[in-house]
DOTORKOL-822555 format. One record per residue: residue in three letters; x, y, z of N, C-alpha, C in turn. Coordinates in steps of 0.1 Angstrom, whole numbers, padded with zeros to 4 digits, always signed. Example, Ala and Ser with C-alpha at 12.3 -4.5 7.8 and 13.67 -1.06 7.14 Angstrom:
<recs>
Ala+0132-0057+0078+0123-0045+0078+0132-0033+0078;Ser+0128-0022+0071+0137-0011+0071+0129+0000+0079;
</recs>
This chain:
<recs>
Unk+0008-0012+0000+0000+0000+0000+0009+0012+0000;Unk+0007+0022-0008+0016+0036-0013+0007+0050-0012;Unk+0017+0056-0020+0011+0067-0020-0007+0072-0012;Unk-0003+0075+0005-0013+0083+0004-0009+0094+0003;Unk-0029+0098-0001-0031+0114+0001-0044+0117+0006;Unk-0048+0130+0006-0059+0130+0012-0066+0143+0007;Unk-0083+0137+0008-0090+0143+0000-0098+0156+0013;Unk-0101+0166+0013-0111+0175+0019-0123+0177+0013;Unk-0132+0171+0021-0147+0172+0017-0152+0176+0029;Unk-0162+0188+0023-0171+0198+0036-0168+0193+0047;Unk-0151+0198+0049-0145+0197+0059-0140+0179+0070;Unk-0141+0173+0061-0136+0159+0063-0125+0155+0062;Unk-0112+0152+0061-0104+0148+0057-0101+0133+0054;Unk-0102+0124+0038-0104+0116+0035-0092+0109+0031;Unk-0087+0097+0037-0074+0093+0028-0076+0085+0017;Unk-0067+0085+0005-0070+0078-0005-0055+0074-0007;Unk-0053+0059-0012-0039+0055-0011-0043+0043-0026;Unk-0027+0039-0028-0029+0036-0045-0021+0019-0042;Unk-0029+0010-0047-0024-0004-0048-0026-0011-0061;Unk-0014-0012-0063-0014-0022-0076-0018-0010-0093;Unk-0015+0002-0090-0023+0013-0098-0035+0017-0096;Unk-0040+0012-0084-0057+0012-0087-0056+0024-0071;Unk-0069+0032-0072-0068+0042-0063-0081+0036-0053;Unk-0081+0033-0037-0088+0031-0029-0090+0047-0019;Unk-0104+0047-0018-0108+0058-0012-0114+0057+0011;Unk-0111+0062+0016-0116+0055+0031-0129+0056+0034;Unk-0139+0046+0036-0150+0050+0037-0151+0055+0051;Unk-0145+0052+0061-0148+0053+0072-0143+0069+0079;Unk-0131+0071+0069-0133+0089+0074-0144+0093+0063;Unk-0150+0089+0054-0159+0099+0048-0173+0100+0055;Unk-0176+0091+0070-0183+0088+0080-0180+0098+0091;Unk-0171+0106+0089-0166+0110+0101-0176+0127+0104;Unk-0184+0129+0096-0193+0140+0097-0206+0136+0098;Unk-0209+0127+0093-0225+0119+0102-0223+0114+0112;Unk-0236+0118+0119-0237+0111+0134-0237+0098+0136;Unk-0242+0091+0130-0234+0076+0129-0227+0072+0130;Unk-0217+0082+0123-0199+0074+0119-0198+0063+0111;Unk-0187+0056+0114-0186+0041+0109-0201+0033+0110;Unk-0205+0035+0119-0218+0027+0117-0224+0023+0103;Unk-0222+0033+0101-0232+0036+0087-0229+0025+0075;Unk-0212+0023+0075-0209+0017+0069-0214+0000+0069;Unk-0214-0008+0080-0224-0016+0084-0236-0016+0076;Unk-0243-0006+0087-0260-0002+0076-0263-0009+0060;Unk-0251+0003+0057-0251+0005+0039-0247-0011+0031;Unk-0239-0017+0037-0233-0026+0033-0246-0042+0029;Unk-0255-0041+0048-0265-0051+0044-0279-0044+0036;Unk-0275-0035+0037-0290-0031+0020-0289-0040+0009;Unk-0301-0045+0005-0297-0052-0005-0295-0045-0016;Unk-0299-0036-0021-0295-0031-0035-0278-0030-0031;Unk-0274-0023-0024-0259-0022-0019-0253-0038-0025;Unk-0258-0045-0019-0249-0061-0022-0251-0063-0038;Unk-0262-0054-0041-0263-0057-0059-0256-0052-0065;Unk-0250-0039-0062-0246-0033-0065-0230-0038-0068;Unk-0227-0040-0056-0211-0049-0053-0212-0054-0061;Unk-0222-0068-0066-0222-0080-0070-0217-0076-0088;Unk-0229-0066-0091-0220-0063-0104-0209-0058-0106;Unk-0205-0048-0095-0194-0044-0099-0181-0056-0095;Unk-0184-0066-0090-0172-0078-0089-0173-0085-0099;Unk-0184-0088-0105-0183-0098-0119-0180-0089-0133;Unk-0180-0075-0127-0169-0069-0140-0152-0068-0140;Unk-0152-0067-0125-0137-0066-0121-0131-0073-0119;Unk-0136-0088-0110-0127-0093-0108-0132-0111-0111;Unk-0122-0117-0115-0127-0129-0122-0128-0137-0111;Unk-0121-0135-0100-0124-0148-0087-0137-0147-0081;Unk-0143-0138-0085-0161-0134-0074-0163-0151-0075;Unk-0166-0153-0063-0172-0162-0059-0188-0161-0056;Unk-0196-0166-0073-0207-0162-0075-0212-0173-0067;Unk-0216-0185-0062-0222-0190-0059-0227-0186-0041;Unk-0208-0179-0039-0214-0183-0018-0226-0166-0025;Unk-0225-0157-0031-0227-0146-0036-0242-0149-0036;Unk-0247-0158-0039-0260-0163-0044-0267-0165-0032;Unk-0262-0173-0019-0264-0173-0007-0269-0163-0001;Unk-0259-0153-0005-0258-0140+0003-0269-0132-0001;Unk-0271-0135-0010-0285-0128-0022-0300-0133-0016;Unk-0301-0145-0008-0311-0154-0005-0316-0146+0009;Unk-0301-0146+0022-0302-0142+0029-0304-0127+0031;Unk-0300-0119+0021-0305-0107+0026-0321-0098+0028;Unk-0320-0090+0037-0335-0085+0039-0342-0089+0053;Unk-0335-0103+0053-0342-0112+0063-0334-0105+0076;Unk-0343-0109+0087-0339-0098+0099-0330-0107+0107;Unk-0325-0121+0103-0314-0127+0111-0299-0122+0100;Unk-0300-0116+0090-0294-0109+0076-0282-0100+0088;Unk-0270-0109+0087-0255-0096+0090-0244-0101+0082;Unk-0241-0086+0082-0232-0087+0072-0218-0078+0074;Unk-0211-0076+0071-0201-0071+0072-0186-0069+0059;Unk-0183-0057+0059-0172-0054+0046-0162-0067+0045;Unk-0159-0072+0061-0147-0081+0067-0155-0095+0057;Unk-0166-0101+0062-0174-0112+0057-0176-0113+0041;Unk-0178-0101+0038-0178-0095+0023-0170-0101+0014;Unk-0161-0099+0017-0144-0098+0013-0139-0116+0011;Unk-0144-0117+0028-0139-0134+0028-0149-0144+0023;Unk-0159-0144+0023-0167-0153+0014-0167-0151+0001;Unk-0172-0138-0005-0172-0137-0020-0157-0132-0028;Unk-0144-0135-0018-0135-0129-0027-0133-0118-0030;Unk-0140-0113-0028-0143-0093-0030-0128-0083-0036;Unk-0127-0079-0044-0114-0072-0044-0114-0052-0045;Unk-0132-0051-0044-0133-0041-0040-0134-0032-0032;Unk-0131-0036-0019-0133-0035-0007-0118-0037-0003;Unk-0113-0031+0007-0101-0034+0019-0100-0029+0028;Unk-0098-0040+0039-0103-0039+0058-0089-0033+0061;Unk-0083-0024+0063-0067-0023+0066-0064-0015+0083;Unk-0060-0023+0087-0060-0024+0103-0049-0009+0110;Unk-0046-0008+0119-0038-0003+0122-0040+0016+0125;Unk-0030+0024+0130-0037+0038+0134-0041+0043+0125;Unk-0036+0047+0106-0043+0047+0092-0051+0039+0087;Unk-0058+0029+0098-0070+0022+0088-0081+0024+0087;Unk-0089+0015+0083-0105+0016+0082-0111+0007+0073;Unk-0119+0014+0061-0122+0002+0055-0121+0016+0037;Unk-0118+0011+0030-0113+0014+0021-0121+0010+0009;Unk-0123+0016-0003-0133+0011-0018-0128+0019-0032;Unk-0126+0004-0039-0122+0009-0049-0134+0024-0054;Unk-0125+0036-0063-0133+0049-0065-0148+0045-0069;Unk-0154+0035-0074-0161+0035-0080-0176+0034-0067;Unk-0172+0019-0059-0179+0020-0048-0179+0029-0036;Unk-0168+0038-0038-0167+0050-0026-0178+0059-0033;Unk-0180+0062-0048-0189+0071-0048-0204+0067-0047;Unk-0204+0052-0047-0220+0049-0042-0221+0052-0029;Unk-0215+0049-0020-0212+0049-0008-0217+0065-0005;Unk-0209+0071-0012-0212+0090-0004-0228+0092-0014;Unk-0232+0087-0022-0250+0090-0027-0254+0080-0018;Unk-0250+0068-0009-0260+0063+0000-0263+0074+0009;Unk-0248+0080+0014-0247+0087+0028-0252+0107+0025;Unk-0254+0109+0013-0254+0121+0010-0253+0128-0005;Unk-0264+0127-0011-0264+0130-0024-0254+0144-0029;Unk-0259+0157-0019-0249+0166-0020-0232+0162-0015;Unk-0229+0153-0007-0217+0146+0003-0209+0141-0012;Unk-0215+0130-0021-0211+0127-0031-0207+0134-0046;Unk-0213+0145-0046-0211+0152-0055-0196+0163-0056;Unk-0196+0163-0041-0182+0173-0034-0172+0160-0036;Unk-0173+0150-0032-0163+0138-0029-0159+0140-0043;Unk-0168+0136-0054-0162+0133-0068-0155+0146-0074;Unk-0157+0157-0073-0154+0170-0074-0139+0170-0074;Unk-0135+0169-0057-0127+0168-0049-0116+0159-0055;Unk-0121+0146-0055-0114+0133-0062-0106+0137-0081;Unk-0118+0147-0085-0113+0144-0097-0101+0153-0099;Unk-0105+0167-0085-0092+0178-0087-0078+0176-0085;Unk-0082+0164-0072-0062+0156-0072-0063+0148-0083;Unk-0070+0141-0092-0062+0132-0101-0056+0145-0116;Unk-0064+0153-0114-0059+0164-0125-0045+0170-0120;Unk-0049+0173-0106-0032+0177-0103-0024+0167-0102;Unk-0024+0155-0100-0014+0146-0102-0009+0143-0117;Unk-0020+0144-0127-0018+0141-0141-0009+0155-0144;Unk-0016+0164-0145-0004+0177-0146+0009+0177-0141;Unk+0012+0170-0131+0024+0171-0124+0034+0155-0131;Unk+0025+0148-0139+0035+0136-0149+0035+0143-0163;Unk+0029+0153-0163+0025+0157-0176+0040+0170-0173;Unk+0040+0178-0167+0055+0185-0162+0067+0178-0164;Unk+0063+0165-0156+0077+0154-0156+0080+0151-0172;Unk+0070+0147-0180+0074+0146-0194+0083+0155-0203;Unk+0075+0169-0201+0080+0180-0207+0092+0180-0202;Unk+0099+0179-0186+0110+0181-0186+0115+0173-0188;Unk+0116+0161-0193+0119+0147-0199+0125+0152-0215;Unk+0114+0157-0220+0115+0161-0234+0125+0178-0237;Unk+0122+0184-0226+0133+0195-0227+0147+0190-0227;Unk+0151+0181-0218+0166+0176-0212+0169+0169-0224;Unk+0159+0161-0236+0163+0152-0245+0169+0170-0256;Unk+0163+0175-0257+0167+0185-0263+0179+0191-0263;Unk+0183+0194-0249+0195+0196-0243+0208+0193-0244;Unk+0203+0179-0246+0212+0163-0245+0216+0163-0262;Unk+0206+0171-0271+0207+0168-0284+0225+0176-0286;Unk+0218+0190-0285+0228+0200-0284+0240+0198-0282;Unk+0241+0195-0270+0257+0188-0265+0264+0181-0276;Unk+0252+0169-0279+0259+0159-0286+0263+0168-0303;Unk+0256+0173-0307+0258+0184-0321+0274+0193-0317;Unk+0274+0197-0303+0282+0206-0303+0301+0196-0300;Unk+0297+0182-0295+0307+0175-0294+0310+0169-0306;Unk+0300+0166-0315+0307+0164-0330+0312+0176-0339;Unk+0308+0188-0334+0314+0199-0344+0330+0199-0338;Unk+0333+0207-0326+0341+0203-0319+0351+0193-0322;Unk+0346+0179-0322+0359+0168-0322+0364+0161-0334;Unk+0349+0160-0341+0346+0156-0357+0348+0158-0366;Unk+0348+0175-0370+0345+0176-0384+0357+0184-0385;Unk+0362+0185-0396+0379+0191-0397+0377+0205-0402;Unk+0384+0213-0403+0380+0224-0405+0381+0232-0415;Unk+0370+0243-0422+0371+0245-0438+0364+0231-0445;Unk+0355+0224-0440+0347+0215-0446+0336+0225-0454;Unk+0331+0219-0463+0317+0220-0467+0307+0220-0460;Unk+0297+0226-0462+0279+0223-0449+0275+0207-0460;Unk+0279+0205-0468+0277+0195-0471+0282+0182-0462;Unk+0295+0185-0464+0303+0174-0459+0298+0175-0443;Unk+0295+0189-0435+0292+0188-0422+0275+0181-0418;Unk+0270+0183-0429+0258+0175-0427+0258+0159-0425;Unk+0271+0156-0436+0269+0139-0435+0279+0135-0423;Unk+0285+0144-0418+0292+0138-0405+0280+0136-0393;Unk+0271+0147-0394+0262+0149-0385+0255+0136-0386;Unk+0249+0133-0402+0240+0119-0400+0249+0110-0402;Unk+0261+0110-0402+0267+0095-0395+0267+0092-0388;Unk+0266+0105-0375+0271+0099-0358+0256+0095-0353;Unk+0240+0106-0361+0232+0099-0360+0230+0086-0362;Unk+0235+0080-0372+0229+0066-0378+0231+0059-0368;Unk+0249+0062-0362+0253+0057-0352+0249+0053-0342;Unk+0242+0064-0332+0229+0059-0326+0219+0051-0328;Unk+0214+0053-0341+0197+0046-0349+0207+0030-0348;Unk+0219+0026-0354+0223+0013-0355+0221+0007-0338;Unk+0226+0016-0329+0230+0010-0315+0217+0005-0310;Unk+0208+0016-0311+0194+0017-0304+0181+0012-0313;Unk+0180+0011-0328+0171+0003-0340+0179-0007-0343;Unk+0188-0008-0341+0197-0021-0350+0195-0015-0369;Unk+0191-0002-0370+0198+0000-0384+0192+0017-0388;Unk+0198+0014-0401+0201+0031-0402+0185+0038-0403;Unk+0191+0047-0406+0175+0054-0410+0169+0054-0424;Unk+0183+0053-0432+0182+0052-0447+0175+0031-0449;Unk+0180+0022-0443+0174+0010-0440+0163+0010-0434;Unk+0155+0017-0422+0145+0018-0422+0135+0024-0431;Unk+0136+0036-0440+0134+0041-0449+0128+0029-0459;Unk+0140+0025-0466+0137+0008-0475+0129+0001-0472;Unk+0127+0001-0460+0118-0014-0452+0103-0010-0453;Unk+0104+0005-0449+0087+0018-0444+0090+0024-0457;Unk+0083+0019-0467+0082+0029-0480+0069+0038-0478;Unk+0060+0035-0470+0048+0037-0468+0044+0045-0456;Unk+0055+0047-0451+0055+0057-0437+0060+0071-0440;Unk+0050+0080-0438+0064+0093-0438+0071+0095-0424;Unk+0077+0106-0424+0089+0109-0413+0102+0096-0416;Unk+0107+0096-0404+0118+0089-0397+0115+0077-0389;Unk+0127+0072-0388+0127+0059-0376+0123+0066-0361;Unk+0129+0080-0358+0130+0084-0345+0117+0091-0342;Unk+0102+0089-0356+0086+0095-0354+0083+0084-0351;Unk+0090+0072-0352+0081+0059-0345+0085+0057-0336;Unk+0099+0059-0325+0101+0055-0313+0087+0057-0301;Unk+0090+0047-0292+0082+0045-0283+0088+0054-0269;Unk+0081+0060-0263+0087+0065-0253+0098+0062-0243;Unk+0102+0050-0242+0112+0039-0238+0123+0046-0242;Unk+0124+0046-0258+0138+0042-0269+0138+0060-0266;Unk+0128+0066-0264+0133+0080-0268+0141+0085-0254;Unk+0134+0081-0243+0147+0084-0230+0156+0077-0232;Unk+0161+0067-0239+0171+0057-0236+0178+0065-0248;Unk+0174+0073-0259+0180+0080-0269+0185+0093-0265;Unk+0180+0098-0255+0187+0108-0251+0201+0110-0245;Unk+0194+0100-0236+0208+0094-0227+0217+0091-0237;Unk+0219+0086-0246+0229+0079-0257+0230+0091-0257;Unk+0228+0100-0267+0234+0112-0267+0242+0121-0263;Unk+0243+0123-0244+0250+0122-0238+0264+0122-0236;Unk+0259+0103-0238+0268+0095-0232+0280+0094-0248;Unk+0276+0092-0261+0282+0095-0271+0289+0104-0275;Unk+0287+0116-0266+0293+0131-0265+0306+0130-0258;Unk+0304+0123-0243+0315+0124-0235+0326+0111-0244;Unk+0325+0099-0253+0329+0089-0256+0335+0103-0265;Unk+0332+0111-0275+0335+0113-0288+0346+0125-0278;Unk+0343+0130-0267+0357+0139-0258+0363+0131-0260;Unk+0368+0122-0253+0376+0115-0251+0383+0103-0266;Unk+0375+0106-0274+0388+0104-0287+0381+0090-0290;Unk+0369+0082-0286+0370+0068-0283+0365+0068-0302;Unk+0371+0060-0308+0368+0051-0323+0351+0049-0322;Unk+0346+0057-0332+0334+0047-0335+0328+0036-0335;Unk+0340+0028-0345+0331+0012-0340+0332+0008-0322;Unk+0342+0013-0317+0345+0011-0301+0332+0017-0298;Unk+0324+0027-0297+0314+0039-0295+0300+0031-0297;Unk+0298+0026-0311+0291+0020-0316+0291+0005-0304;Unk+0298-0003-0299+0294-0015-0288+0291-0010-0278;Unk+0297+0001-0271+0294+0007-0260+0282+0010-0257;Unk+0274+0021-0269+0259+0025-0265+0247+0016-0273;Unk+0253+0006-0281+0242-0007-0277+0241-0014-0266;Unk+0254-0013-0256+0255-0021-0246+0245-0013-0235;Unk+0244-0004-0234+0242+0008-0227+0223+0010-0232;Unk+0221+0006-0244+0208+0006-0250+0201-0007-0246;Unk+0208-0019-0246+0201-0030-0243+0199-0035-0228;Unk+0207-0027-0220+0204-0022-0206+0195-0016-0201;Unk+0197-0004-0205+0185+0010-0203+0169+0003-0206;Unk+0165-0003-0220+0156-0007-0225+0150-0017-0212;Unk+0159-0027-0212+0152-0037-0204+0149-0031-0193;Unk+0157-0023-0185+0152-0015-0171+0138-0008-0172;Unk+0136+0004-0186+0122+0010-0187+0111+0001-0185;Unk+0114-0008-0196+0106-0014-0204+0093-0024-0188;Unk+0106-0029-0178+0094-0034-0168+0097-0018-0157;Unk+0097-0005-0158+0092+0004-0147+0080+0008-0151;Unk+0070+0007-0142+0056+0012-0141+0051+0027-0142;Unk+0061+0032-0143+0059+0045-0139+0065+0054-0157;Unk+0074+0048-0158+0075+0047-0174+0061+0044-0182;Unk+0054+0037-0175+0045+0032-0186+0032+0041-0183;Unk+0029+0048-0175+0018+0057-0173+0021+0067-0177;Unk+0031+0071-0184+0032+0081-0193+0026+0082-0211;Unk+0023+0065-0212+0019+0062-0227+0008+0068-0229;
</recs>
């Protein structure tokens, strides 16, 4: 369990915390301004539309619902010997919408979707602020990966530069042509495109007759951090005097590292 935060609703203070990508909301502080309190959560739980409610939203989410003890639970409710509980919920039908989490930050927790039934059980105006509230931290959190990119994409810029300014610098001999300075430029590129595509651009070109742009309009967000960094890292190799083909093993070595490390971070991938 990660990332909390916490929501303010007409003066409540709500934790919401993130497992597995998925965002759980507390029902039991959003109890904390009715006179009931937690109680309520009980109440709401043995209603039977409540249990219908659940029941659909587990046979969309999660494939273990245990529809049969479910069916039971369906039989028994209404009936005045009828208890029930989030804890019971959970252990008989499997439940993965719901979580009992113990301890001085616990309570009982629901995935977003059942938190907002929950605040129209407890308060039609109560739910309308909740969702409000809810959707203004996921906007500021999206804005704040949405920053991270940009400065992702500024630094690859940056990173270009250097590397332009280490090949003028170490590369190109002096009193050349803009001709001849152009093909030095797309050799050290290709350079990269070989380490990081396994081939040039003019070879990709051959293959994609049917594509316009470049090889580096189809990279995936992965190849394009891991392209920056080459950049870089090709800049400081090209100070230091190192041979191309030597340059050329180095930042595939360096490319087939990087990749594999993105490729399983989670946090890379919510940027797609």
């Amino acid at each position: 369990m990660n990332k909390n935060r916490k929501l303010l609703v007409k003066n409540s203070s709500i934790a919401v915390f993130t497992q597995n990508e998925i965002d759980y909301i507390n029902l039991t502080d959003m109890t904390a301004s009715f006179r009931e309190g937690s109680g309520l959560i009980g109440k709401w739980i043995t209603n039977k539309n409540t249990l219908e409610y659940l029941s659909v939203w587990e046979k969309i989410n999660n494939s273990d619902f245990n529809y049969p003890e479910f069916g039971v639970i369906e039989q028994q409710a209404g009936t005045n010997r009828f208890i029930m509980s989030v804890g019971q919920w959970i252990e008989r039908t499997k439940a993965v919408g719901m979580i009992v989490k113990a301890g001085r930050y616990g309570g009982t927790f629901a995935h977003k979707d059942i938190a907002f039934h929950f605040a129209m059980w407890l308060s039609p105006e109560f739910q309308i602020y909740l969702v409000n509230e809810f959707q203004r931290l996921k906007d500021k959190e999206n804005n704040r990966l949405k920053l991270n990119w940009d400065l992702e994409r500024t630094l690859a810029k940056v990173n270009y530069h250097i590397h332009t300014d280490a090949i003028k610098e170490n590369l190109i001999p002096a009193e050349i042509t803009k001709q001849q300075v152009s093909f030095v430029y797309a050799n050290e590129a290709d350079l990269l495109n070989v380490a990081l595509f396994g081939m040039t651009a003019k070879e990709w070109r051959d293959a994609n007759p049917d594509k316009k742009g470049n090889i580096r309009d189809y990279a995936i967000i992965e190849q394009l951090v891991v392209l920056s960094n080459m950049e870089s890292i090709n800049a400081l190799l090209i100070q230091q005097g190192v041979p191309q083909n030597e340059r050329l093993m180095q930042l595939n070595k360096v490319a087939v590292t990087q990749m594999k490390s993105l490729v399983e971070n989670k946090a890379v991938r919510k940027l797609k």
